[in-house]
N, C-alpha and C positions, 0 to 999 in steps of 0.2 A: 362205564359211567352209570352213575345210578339214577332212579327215577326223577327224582328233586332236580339234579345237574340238569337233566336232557330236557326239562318241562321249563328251567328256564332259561335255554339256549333257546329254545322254540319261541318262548313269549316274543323275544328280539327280532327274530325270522316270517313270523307269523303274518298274515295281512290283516286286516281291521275286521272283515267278513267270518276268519275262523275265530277269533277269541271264544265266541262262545264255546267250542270244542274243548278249547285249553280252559275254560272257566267248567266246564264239568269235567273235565281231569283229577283239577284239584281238588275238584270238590269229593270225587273218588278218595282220594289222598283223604280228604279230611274225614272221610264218615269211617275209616280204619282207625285214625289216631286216636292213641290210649292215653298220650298225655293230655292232662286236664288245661292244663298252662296254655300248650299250643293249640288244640282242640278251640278253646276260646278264642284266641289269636288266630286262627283259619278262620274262622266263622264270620268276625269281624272285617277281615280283608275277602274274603269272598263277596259278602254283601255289598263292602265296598266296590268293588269291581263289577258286579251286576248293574249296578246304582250310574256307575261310572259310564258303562257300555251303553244302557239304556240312555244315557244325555250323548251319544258319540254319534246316538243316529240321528240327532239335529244338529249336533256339532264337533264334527269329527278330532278336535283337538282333545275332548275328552278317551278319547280312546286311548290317550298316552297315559291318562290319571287309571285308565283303568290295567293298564299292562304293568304298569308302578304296585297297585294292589296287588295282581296276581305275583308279582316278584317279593311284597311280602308276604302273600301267604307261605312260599316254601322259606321263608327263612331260617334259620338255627335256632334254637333256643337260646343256645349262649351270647346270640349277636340280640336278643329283644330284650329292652331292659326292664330291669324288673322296681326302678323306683315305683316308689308307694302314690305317687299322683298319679303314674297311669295307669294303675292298675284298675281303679273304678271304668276305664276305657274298656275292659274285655270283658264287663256286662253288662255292656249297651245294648248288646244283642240279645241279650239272654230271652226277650220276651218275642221273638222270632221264633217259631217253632219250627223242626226240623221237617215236619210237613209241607210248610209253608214254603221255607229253604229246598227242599228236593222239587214239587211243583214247580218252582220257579226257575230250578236247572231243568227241567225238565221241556216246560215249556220254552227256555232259551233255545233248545236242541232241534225244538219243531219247527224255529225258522228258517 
């Protein structure tokens, strides 16, 4: 089984306490990826899921929005579509610096 498969059998399995493990997993995952495409599409669903985890610890049903992001951060390329309306969607991020991004995994990991 490969990394992607086993990372999100685990999201399923996980309890609300470890995400943030599995959110700096991916985030491992994403700071290797060489595609440009997904690279933006990691970045996007990561954020998402920090955003998500952080509202879960006042209201825990957000922790489901945030296991939803991390299932598509590992998506395929060929399952994300590539119409032209949402493509302006993978640089929403762009003004997120990857400083900024790692700190914030970072600090996830300290709690």
């Amino acid at each position: 089984m490969d990394k992607r498969q086993s990372l999100l059998e685990e999201i399923g399995k996980t309890n609300d306490i470890n995400l943030p493990n599995l959110i700096a997993e991916i985030y491992e995952m994403y700071t290797k990826e060489t595609n440009n495409f997904l690279k933006k599409w990691q970045k996007g669903c990561i954020i998402n899921a920090i955003t998500a985890y952080y509202a879960g610890l006042n209201s825990p049903p957000f922790f489901r929005l945030c296991r939803t992001n991390l299932e598509l951060a590992l998506e395929l390329e060929e399952n994300i579509s590539k119409d032209p309306k949402y493509l302006p969607l993978l640089n929403k991020y762009d003004g997120i610096s990857e400083d900024i991004l790692n700190d914030t995994i970072q600090q996830l990991g300290s709690q």
